[in-house]
Wavefront OBJ file of the C-alpha trace (Angstrom):
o trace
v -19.044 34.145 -40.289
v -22.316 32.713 -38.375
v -25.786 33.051 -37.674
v -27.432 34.737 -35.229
v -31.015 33.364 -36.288
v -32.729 34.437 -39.294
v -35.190 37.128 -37.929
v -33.140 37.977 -33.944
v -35.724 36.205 -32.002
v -35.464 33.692 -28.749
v -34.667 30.488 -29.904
v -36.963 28.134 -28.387
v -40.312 25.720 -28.473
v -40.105 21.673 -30.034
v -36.921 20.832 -31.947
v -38.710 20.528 -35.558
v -39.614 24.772 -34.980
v -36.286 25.657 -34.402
v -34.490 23.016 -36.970
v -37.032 25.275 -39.109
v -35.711 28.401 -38.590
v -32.260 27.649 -38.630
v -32.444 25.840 -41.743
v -33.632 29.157 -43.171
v -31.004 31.153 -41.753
v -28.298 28.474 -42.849
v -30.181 28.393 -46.739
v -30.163 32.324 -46.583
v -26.073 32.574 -45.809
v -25.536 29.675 -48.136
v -27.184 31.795 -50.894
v -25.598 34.675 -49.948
v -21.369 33.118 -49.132
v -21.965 30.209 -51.558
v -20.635 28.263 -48.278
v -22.411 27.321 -45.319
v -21.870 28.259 -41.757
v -20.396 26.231 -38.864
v -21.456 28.786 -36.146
v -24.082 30.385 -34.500
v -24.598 32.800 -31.586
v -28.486 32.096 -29.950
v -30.059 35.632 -29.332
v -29.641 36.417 -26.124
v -27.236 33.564 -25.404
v -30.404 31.359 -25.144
v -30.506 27.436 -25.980
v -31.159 24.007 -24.935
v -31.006 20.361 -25.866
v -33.365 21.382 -28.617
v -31.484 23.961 -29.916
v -27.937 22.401 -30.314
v -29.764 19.309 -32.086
v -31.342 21.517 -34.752
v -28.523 23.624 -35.116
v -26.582 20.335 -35.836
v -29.254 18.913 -38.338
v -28.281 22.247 -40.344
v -24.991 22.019 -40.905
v -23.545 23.753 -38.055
v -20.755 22.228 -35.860
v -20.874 25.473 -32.826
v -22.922 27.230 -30.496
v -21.257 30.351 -29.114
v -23.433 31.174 -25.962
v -23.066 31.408 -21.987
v -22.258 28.344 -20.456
v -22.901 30.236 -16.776
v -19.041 30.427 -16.265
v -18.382 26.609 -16.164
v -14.801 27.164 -17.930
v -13.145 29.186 -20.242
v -12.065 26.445 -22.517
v -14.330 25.161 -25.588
v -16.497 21.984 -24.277
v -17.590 18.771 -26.051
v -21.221 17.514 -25.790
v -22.801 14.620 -27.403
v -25.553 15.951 -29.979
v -27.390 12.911 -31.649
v -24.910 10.478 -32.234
v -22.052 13.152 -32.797
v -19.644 15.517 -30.759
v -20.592 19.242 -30.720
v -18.599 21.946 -29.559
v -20.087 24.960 -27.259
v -18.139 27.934 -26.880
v -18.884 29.687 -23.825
v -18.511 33.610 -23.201
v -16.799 33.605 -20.451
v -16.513 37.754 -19.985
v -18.292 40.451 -20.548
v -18.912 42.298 -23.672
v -19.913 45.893 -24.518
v -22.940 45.434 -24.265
v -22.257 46.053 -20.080
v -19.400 48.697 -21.141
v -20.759 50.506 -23.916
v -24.482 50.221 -23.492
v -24.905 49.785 -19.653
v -21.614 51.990 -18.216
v -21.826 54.663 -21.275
v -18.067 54.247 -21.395
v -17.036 55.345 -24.950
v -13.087 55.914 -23.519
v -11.119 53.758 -26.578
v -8.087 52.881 -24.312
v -10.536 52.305 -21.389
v -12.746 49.977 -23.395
v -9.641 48.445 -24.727
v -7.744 48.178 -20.964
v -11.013 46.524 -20.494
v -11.102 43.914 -23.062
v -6.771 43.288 -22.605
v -7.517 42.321 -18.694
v -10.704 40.321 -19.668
v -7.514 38.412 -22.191
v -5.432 37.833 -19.524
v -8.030 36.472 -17.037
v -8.858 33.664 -19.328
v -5.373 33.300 -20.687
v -4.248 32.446 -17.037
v -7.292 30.181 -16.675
v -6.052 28.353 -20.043
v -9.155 28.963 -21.841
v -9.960 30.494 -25.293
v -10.520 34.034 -25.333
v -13.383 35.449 -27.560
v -13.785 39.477 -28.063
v -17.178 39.875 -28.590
v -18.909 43.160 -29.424
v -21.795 44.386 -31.740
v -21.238 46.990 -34.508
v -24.002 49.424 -32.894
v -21.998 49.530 -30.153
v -18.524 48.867 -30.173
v -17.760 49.399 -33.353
v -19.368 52.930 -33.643
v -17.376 56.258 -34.240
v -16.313 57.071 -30.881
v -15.303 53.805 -29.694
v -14.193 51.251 -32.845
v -10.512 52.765 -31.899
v -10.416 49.829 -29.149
v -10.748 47.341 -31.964
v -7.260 48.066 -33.088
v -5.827 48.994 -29.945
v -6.838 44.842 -28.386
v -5.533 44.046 -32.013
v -2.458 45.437 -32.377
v -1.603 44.323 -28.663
v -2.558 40.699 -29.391
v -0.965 40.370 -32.540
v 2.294 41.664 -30.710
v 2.087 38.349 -28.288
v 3.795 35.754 -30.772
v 2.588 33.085 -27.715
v -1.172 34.141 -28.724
v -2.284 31.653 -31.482
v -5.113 34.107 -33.533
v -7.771 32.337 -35.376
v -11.492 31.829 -35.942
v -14.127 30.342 -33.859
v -14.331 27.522 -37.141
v -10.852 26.762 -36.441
v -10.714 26.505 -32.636
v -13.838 24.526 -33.323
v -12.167 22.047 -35.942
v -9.237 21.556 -33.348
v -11.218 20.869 -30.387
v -13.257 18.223 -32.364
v -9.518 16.422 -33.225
v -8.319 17.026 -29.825
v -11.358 15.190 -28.300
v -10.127 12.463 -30.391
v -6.699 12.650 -29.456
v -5.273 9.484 -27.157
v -2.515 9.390 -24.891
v -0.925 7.219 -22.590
v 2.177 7.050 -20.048
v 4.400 4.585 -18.887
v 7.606 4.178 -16.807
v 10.928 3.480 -18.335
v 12.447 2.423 -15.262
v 13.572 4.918 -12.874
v 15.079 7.234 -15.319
v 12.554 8.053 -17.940
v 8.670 8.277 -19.132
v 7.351 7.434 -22.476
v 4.871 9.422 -23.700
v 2.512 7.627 -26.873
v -0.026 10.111 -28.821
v -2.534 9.115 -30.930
v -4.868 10.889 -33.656
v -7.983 9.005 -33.939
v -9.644 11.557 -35.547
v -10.798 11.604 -39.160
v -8.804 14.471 -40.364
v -4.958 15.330 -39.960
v -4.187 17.087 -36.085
v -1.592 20.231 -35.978
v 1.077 20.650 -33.612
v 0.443 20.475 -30.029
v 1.307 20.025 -27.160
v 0.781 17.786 -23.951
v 1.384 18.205 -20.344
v 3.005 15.266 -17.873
v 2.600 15.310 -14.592
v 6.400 13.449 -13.600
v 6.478 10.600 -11.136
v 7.804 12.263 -7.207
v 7.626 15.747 -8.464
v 10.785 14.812 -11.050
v 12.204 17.086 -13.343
v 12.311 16.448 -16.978
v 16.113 17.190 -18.646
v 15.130 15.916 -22.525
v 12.637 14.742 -24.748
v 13.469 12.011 -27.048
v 11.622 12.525 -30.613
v 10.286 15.883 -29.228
v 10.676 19.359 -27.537
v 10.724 20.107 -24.490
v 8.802 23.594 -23.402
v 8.293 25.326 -20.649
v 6.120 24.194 -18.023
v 5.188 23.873 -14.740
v 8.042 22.224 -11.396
v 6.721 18.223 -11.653
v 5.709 18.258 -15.075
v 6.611 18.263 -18.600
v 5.242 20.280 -21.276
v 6.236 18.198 -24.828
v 5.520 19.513 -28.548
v 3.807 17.378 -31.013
v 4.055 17.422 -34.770
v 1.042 17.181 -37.000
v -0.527 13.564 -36.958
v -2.189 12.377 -39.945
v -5.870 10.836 -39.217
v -4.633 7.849 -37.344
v -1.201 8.882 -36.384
v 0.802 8.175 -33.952
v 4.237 9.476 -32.283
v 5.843 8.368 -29.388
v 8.550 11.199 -27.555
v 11.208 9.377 -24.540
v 11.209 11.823 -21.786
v 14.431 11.643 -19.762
v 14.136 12.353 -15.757
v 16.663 14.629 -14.247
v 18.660 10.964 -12.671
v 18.852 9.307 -16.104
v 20.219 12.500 -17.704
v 23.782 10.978 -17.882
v 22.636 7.481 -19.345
v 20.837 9.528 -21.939
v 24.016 11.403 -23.394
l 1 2 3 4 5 6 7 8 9 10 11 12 13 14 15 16 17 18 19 20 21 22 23 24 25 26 27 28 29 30 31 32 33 34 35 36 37 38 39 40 41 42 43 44 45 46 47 48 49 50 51 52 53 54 55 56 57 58 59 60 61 62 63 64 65 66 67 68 69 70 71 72 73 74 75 76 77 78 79 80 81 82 83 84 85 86 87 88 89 90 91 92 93 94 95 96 97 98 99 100 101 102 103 104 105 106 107 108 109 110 111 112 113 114 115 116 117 118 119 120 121 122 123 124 125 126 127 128 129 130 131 132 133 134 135 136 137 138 139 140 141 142 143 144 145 146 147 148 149 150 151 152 153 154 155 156 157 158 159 160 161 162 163 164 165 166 167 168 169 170 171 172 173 174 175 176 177 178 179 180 181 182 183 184 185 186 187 188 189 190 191 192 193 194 195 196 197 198 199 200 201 202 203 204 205 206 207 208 209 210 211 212 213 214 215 216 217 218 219 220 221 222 223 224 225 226 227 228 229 230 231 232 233 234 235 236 237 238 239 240 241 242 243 244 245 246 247 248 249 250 251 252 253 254 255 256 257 258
């Protein structure tokens, strides 16, 4: 649950006239979820400086708005004194399909929305379906919701969650360390740490190997599938201030390692 402004109108003008309205539309969901909102969506997709400031002086921790297709991934900027997290719409929405192209075709709308998945899937970026209710949602066309459900909930690869969420993550990742050493010829040591405040989940980092190696074992970790010349290594939870250290054994120092 966000905001999208209290009244629908451009965000814009000094930062104490829009820290005004959002602090209404954050005091009006408060009263209404007994919680208050991390997110908002700018109408239109507009914002500046201004906006992400005020936004921040209200509680919220996201924008979700066009970043004019500098990457699909979430980005950190520095607000204030504090790291804020933009999530940028990287495809379209149905606004262009439903509104624009009249299409009203479920599995058309869905093929749509699948293929806009696996564009930012291969670009390693976090996909958000958006759509409004008038639109999407209505009659004739809400059948694509399940169909792009169903089909993503079918990929056990696809980790589903909430724009909060993917926010809270990306705010521990950017606090996330990690460094790389040689182990002589036959291995790389891989040291992460959590400096965040809060605990991290399981993840994952990616090695590029020394000479375009090959990675036979992970010592104190998993290896997973990745990339020729790299190594792709699960890591467990951290607690705030964690750290865990995984061996990684090069194809030459397999032997040594058994």
């Amino acid at each position: 649950m966000g905001t999208h402004t209290e009244n629908h109108g451009r965000l814009g003008g000094t930062a104490e006239v829009q820290r005004q309205r959002l602090e209404t539309t954050q005091r009006d969901l408060t009263r209404m979820l007994g919680h208050p909102v991390a997110g908002m969506r700018p109408p239109e997709e507009q914002f500046d400086q201004s906006t992400l400031l005020a936004w921040k002086q209200a509680g919220g921790t996201y924008v979700f708005g066009a970043n004019n297709g500098r990457t699909p991934s979430p980005e950190v900027v520095q607000v204030g004194d504090a790291p804020f997290v933009l999530l940028g719409r990287t495809v379209d929405d149905d606004f262009l399909t439903v509104r624009r192209a009249q299409i009203v075709d479920p599995q058309r709308l869905a093929a749509d929305q699948l293929e806009a998945f696996a564009k930012v899937r291969a670009l390693g970026g976090l996909f958000i379906m958006s759509y409004h209710s008038n639109m999407l949602a209505r009659e004739k066309t809400v059948g694509a919701l399940g169909i792009v459900a169903r089909a993503l909930k079918a990929d056990t690869s696809v980790w589903l969650t909430t724009a909060k969420a993917a926010t809270d993550w990306w705010l521990v990742r950017h606090r996330m360390e990690t460094t790389v050493t040689r182990d002589g010829a036959s291995a790389v040591v891989l040291t992460v740490r959590n400096g965040a405040a809060s605990a991290s989940p399981a993840a994952s980092v990616m090695v590029t190997l020394p000479h375009g190696g090959r990675a036979t074992l992970a010592v104190d970790g998993d290896l997973m599938a990745a990339p020729p010349g790299t190594a792709r290594v699960r890591i467990p939870p951290l607690a705030a201030g964690g750290t865990h250290t995984v061996r990684i054994i090069l194809d030459e120092g397999a032997a040594d390692a058994r």
